[in-house]
N, CA, C and O atoms as a Tinker XYZ file with bonds, in Angstrom:
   452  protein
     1  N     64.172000  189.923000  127.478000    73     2
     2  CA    63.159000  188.947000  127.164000    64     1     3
     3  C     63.392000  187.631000  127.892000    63     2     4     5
     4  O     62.426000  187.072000  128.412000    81     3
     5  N     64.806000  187.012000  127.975000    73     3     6
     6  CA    65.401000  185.827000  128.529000    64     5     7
     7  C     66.336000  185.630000  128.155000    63     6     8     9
     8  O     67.003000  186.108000  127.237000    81     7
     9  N     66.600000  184.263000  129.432000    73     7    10
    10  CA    67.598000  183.912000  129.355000    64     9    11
    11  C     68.014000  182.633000  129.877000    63    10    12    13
    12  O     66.994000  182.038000  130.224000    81    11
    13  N     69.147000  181.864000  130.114000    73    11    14
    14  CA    69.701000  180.698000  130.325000    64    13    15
    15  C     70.897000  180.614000  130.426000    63    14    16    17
    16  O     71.875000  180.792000  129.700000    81    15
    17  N     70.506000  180.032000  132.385000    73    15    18
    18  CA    71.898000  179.495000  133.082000    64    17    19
    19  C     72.842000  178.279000  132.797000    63    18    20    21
    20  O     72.508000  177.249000  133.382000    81    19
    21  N     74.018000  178.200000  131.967000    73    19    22
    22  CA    74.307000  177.053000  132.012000    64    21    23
    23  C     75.945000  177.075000  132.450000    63    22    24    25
    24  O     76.545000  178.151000  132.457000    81    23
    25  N     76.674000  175.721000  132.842000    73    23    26
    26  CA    77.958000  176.031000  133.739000    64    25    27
    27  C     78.460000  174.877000  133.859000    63    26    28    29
    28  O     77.902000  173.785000  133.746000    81    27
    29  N     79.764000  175.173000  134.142000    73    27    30
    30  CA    80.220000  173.533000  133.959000    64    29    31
    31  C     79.634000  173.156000  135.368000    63    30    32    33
    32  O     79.022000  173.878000  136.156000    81    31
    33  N     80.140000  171.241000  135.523000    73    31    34
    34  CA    79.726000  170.921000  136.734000    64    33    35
    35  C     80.821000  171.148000  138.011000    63    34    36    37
    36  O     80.686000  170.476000  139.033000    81    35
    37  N     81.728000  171.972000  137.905000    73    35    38
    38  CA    82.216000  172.951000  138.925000    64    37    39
    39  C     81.448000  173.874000  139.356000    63    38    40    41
    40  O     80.933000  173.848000  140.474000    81    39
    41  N     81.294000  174.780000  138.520000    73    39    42
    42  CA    80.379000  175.993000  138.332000    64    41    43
    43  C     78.640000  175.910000  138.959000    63    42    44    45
    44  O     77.923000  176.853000  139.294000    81    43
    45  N     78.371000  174.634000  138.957000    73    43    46
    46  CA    76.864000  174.401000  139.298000    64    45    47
    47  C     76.999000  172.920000  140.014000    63    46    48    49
    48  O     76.466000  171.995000  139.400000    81    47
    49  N     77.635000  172.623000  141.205000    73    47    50
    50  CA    77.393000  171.126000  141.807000    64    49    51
    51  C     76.090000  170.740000  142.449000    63    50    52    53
    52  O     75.925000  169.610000  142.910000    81    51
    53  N     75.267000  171.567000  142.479000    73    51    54
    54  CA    74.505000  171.560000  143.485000    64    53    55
    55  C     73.517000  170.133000  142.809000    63    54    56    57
    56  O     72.680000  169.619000  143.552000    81    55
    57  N     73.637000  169.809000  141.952000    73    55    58
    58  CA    72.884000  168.524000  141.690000    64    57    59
    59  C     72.818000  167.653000  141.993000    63    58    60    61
    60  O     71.799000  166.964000  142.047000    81    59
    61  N     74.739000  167.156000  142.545000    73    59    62
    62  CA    75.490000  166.317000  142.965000    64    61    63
    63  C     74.868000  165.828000  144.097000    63    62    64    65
    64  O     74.645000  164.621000  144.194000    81    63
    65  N     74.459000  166.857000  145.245000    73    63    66
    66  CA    74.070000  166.222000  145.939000    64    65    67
    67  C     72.491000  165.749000  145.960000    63    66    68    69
    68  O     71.836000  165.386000  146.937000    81    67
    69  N     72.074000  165.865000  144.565000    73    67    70
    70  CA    70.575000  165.279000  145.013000    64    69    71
    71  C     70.760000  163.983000  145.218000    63    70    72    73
    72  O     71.665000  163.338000  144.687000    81    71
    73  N     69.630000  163.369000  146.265000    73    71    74
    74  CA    70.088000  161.701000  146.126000    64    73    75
    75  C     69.090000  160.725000  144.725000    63    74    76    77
    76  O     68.982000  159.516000  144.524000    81    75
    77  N     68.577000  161.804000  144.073000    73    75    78
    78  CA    67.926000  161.106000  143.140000    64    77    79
    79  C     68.773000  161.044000  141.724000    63    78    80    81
    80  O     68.691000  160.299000  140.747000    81    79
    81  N     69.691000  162.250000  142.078000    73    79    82
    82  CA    70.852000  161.840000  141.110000    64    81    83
    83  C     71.875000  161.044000  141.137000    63    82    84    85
    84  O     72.489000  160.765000  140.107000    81    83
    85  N     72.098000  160.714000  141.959000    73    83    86
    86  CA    73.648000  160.171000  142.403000    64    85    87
    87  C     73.590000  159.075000  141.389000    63    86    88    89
    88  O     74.541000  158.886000  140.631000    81    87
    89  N     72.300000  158.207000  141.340000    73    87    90
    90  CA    73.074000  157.032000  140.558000    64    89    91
    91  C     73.037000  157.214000  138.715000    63    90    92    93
    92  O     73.414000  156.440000  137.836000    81    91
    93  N     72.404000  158.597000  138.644000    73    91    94
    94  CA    72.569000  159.290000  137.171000    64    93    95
    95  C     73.557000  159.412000  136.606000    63    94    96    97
    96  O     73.598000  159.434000  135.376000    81    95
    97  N     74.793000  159.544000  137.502000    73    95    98
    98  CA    75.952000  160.885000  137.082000    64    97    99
    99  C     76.631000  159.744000  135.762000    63    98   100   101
   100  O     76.770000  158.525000  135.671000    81    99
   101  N     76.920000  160.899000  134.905000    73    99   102
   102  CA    77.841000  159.873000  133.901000    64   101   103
   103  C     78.908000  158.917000  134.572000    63   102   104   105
   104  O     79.479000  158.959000  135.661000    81   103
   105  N     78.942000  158.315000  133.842000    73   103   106
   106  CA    80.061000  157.031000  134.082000    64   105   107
   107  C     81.037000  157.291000  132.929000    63   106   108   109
   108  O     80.763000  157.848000  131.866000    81   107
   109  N     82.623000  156.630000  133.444000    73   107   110
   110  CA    83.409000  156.536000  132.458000    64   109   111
   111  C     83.941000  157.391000  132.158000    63   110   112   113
   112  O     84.187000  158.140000  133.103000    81   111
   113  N     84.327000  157.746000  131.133000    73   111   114
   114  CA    85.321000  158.872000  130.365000    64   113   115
   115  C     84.493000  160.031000  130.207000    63   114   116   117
   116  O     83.761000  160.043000  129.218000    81   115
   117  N     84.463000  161.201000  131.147000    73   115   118
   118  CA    83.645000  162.171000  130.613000    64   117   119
   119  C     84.740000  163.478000  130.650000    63   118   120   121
   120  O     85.221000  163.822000  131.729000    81   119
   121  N     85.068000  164.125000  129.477000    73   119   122
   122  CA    86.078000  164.846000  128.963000    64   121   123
   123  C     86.311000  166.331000  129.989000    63   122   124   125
   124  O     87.297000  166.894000  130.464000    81   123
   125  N     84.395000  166.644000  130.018000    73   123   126
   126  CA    83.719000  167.921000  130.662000    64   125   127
   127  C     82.682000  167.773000  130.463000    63   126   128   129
   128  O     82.195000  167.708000  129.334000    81   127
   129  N     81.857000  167.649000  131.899000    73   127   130
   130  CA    80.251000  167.899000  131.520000    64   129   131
   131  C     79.731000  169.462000  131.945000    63   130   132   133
   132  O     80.100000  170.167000  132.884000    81   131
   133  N     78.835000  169.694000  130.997000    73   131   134
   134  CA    78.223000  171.215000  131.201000    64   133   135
   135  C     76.792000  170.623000  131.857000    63   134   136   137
   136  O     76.268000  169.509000  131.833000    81   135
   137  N     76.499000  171.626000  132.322000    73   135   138
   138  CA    74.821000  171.685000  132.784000    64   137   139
   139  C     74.000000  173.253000  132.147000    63   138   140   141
   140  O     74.263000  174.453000  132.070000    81   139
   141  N     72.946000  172.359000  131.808000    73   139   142
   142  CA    72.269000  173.844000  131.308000    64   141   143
   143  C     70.391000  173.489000  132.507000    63   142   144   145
   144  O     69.529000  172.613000  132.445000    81   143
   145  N     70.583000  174.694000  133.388000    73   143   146
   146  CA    70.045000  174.135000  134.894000    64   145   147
   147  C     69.151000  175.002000  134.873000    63   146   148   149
   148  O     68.391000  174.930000  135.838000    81   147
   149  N     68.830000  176.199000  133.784000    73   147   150
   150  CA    67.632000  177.351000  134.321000    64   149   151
   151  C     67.408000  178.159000  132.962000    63   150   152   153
   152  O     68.220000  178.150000  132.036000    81   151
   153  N     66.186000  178.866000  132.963000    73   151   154
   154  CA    65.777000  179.224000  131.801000    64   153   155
   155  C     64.357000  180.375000  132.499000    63   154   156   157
   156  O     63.282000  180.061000  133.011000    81   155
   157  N     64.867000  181.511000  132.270000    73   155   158
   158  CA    63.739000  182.546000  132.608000    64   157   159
   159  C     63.212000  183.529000  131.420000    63   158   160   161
   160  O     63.876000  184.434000  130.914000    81   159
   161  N     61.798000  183.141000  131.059000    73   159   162
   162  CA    61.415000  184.147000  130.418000    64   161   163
   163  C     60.274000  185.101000  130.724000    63   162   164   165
   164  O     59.405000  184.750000  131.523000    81   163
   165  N     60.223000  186.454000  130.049000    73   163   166
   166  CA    59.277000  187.142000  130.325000    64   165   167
   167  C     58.007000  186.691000  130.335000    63   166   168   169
   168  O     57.530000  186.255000  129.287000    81   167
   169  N     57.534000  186.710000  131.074000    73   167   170
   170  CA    56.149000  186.582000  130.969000    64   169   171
   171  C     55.332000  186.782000  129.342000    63   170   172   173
   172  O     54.854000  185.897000  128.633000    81   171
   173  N     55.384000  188.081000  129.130000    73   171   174
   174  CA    55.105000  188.725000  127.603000    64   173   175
   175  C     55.472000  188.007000  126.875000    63   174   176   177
   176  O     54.651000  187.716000  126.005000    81   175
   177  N     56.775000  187.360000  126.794000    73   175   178
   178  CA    57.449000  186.935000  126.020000    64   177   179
   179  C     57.250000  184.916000  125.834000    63   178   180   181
   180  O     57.556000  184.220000  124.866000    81   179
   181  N     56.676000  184.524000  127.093000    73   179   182
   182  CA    56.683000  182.811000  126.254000    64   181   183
   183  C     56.008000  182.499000  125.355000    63   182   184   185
   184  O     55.262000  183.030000  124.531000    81   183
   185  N     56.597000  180.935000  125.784000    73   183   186
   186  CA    55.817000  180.574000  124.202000    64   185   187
   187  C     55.896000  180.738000  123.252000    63   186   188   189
   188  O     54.979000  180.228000  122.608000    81   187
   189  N     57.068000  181.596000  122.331000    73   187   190
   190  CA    57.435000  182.302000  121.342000    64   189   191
   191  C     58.530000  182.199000  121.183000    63   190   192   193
   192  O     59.133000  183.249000  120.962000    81   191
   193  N     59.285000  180.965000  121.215000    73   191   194
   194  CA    60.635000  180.181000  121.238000    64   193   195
   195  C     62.096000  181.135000  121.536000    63   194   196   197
   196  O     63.152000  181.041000  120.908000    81   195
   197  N     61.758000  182.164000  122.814000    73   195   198
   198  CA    62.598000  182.404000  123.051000    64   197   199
   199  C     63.850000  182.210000  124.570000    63   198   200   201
   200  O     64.789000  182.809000  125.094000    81   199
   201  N     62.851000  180.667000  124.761000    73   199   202
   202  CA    63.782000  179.440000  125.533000    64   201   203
   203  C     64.858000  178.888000  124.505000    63   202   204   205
   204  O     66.036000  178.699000  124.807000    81   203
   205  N     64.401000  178.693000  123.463000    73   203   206
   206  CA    65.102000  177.853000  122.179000    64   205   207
   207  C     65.872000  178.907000  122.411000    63   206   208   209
   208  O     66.838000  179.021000  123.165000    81   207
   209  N     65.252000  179.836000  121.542000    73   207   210
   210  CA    67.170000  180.497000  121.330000    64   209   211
   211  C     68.309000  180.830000  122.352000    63   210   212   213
   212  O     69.486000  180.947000  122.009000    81   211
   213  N     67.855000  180.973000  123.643000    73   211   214
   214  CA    68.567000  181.100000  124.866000    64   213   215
   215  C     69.452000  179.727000  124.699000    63   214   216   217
   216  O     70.682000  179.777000  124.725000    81   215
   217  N     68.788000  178.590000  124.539000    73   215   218
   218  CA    69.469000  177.040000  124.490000    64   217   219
   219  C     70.554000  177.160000  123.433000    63   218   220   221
   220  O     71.768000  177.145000  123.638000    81   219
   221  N     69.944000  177.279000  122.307000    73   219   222
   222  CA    70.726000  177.460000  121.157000    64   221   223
   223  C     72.116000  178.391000  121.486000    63   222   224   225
   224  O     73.173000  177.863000  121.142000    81   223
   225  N     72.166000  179.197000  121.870000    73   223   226
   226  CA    73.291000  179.974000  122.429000    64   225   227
   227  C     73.817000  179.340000  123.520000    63   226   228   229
   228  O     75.024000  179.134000  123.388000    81   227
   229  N     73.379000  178.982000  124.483000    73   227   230
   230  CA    74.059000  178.240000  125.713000    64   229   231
   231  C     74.834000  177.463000  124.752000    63   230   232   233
   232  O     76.052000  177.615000  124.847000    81   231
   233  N     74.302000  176.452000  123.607000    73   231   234
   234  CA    75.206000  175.264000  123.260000    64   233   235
   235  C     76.493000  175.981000  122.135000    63   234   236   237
   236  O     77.570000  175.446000  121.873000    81   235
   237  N     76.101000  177.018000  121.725000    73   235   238
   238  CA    76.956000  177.525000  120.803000    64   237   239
   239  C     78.082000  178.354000  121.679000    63   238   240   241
   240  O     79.164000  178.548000  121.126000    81   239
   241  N     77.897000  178.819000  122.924000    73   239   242
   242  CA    78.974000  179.329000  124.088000    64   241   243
   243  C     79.952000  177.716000  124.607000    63   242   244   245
   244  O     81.151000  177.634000  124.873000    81   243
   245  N     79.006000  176.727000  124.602000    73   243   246
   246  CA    79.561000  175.355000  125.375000    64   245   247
   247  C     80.848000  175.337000  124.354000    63   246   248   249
   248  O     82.014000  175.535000  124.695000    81   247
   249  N     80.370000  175.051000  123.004000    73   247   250
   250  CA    81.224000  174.451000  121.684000    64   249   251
   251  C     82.326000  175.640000  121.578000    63   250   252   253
   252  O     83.487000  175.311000  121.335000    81   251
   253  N     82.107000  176.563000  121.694000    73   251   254
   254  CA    83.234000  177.575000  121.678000    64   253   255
   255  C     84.204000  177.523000  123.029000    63   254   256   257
   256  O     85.184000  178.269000  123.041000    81   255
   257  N     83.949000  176.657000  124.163000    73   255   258
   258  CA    84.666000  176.635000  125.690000    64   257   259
   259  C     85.145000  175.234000  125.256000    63   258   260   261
   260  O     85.400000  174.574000  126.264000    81   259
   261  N     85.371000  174.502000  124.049000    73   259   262
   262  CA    85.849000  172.894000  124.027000    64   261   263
   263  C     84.580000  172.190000  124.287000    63   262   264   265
   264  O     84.742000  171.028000  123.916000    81   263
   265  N     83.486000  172.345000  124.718000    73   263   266
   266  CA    82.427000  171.437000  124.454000    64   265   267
   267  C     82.734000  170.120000  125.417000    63   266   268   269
   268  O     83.809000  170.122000  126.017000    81   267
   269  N     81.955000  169.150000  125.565000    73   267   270
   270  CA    81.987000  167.819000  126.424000    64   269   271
   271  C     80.487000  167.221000  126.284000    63   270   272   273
   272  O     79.645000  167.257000  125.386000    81   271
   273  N     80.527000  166.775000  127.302000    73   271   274
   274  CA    78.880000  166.141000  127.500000    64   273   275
   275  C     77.918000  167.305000  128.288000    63   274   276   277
   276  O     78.123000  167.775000  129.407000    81   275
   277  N     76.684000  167.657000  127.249000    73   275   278
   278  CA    76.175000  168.347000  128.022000    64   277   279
   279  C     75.159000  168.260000  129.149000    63   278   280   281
   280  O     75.727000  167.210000  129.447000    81   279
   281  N     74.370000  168.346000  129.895000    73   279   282
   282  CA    73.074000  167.760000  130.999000    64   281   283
   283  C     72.254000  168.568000  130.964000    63   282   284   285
   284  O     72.564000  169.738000  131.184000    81   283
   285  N     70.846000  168.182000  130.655000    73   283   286
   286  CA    69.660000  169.234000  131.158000    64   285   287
   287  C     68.829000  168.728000  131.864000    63   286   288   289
   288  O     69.224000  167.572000  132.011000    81   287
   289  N     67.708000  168.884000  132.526000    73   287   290
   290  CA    66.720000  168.309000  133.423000    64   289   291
   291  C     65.653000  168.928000  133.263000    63   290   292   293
   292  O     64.991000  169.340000  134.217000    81   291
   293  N     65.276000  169.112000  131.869000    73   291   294
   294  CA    63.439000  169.730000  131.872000    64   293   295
   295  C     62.688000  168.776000  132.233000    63   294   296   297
   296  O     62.886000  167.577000  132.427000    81   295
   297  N     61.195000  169.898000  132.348000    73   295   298
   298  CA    59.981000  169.083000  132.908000    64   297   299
   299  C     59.417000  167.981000  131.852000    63   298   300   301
   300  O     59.604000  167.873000  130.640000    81   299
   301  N     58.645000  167.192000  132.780000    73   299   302
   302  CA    57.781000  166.213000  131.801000    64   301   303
   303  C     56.656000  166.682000  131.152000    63   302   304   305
   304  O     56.448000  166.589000  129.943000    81   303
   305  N     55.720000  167.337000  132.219000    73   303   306
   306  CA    54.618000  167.924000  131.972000    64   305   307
   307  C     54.647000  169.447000  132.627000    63   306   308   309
   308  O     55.583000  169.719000  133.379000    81   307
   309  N     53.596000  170.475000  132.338000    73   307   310
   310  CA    53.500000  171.274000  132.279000    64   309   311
   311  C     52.841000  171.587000  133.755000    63   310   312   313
   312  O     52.049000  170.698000  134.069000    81   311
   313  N     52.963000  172.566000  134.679000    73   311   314
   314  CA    52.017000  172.360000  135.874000    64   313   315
   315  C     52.966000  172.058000  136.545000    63   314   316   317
   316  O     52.789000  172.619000  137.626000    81   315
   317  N     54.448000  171.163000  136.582000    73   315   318
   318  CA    55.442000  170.843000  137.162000    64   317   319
   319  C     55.786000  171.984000  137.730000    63   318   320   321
   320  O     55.497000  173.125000  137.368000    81   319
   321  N     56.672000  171.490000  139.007000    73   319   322
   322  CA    57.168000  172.321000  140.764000    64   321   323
   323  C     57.863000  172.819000  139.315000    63   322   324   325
   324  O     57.161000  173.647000  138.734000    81   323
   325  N     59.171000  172.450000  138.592000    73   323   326
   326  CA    60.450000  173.238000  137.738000    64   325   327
   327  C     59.969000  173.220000  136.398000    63   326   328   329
   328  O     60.252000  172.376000  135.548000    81   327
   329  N     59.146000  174.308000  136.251000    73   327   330
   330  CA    58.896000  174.433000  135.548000    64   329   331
   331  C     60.255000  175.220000  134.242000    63   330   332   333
   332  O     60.496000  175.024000  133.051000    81   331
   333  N     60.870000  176.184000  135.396000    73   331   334
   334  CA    62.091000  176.769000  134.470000    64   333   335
   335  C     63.218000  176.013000  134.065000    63   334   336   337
   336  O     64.219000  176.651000  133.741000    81   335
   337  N     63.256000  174.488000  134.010000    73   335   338
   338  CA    64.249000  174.020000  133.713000    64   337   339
   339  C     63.827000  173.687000  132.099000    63   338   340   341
   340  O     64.698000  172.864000  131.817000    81   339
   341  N     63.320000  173.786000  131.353000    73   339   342
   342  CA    62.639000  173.630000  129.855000    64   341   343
   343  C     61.773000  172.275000  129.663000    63   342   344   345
   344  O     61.265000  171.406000  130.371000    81   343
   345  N     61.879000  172.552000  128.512000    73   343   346
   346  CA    60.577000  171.057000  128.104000    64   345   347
   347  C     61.628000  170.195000  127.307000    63   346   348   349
   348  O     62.680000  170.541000  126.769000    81   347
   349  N     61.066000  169.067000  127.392000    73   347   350
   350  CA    61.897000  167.536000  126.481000    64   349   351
   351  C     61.447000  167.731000  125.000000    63   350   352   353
   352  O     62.194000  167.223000  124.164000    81   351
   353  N     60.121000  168.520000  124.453000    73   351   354
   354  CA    60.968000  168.824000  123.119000    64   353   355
   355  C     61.520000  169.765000  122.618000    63   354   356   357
   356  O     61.915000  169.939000  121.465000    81   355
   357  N     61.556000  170.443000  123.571000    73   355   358
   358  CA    62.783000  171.401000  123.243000    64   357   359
   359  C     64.373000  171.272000  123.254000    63   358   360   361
   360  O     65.230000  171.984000  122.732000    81   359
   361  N     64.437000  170.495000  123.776000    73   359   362
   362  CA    66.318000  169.822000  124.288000    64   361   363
   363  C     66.255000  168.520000  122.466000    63   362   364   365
   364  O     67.072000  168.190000  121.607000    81   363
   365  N     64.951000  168.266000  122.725000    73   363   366
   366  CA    64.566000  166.943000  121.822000    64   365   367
   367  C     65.401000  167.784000  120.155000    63   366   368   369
   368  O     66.236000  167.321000  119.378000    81   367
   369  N     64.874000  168.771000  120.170000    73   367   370
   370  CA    65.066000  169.497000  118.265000    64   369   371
   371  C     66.386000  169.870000  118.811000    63   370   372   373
   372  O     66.933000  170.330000  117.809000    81   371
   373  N     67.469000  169.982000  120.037000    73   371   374
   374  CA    68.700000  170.155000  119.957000    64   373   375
   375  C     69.623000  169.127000  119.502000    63   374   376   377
   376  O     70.774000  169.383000  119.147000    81   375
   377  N     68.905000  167.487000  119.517000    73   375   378
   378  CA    70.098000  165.998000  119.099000    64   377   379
   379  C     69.897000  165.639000  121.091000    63   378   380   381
   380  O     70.327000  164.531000  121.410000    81   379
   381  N     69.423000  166.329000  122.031000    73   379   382
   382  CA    69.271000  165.674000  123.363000    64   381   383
   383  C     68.905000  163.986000  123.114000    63   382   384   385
   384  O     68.541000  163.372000  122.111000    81   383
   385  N     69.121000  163.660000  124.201000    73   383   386
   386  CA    68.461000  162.382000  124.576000    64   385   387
   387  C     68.147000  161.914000  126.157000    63   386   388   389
   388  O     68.924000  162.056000  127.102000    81   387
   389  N     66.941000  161.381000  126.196000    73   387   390
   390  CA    66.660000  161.092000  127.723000    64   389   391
   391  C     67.555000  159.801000  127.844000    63   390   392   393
   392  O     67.690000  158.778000  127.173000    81   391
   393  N     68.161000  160.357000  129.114000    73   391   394
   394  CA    68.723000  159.236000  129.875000    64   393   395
   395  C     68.207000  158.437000  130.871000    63   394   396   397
   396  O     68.561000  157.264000  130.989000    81   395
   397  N     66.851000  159.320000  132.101000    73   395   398
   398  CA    66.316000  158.526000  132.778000    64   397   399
   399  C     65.353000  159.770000  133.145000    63   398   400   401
   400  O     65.320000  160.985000  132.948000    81   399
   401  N     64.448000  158.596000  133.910000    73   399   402
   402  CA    63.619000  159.732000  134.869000    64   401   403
   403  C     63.941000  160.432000  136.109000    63   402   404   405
   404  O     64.279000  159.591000  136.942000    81   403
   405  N     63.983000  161.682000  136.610000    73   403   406
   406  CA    64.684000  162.336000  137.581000    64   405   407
   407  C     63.554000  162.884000  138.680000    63   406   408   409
   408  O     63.248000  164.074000  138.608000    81   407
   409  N     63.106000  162.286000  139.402000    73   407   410
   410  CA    62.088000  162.937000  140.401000    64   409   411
   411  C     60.566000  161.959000  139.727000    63   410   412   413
   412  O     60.305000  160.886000  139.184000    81   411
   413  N     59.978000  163.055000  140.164000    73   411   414
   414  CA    57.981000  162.596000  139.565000    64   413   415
   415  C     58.394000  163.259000  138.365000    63   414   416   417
   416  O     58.416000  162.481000  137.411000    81   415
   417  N     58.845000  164.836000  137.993000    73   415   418
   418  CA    58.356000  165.492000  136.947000    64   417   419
   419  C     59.634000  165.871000  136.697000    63   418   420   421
   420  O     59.794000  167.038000  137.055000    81   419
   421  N     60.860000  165.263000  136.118000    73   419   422
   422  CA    61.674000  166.062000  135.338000    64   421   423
   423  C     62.551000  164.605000  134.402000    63   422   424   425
   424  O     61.906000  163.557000  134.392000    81   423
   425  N     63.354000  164.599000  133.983000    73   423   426
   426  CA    64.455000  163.808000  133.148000    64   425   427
   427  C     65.804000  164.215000  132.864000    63   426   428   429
   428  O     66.190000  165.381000  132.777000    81   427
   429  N     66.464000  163.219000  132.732000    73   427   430
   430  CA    67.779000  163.741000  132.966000    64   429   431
   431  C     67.842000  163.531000  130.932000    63   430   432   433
   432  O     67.258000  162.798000  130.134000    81   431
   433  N     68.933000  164.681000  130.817000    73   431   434
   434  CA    68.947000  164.606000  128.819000    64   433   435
   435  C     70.076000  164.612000  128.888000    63   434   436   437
   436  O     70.645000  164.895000  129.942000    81   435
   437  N     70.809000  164.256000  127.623000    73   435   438
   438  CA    72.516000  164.390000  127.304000    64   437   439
   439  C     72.654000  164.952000  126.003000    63   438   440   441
   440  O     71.727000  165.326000  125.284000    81   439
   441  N     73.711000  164.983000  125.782000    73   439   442
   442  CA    74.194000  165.241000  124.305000    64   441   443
   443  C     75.437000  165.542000  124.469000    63   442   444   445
   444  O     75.784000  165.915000  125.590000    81   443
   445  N     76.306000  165.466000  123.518000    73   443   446
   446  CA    78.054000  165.353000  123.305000    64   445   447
   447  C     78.172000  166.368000  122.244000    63   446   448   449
   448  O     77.708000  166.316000  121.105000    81   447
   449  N     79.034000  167.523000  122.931000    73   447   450
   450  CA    79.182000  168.167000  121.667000    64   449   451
   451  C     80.621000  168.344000  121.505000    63   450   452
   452  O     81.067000  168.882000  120.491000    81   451
């Protein structure tokens, strides 16, 4: 039905080099940051919160690896180029929070687990 890529930021740098991130990246004391960077569902299957539970498990795999700061980058609106990176209220009912705007159509989110 689906699923969701998420990895530490070893595991997934490729963000690093966007230049719209660079001046995003946490600052300061960051223990371990995870990224949760992709989210594919069946066709048949959206819309029927089974992005959520893919998330919900990504964060319950994070907390079981020691946990840190986590990162997501869903869309703003719908119609968006990334669309598979999720929606802001969906990260929103996880405790997320926007940190900034990332491009035309995405946001950078956090949360500490």
């Amino acid at each position: 039905m689906g699923w969701c890529q998420y990895g530490s930021m070893e595991e997934l740098p490729r963000i690093d080099s966007n230049p719209s991130y660079r001046g995003l990246a946490p600052k300061g004391d960051v223990k371990r940051l995870w990224r949760i960077t992709c989210f594919v569902v069946d066709r048949k299957h959206r819309r029927q919160g089974v992005a959520s539970v893919a998330l919900k498990g990504a964060l319950e795999a994070i907390r079981k690896k020691g946990g840190g700061l986590v990162e997501a980058y869903p869309i703003v609106r719908w119609g968006a180029y990334r669309e598979y990176l999720g929606t802001i209220s969906m990260f929103k009912r996880e405790g997320f929070k926007i940190v900034a705007p990332f491009g035309e159509s995405n946001v950078v989110m956090r949360k500490e687990i």
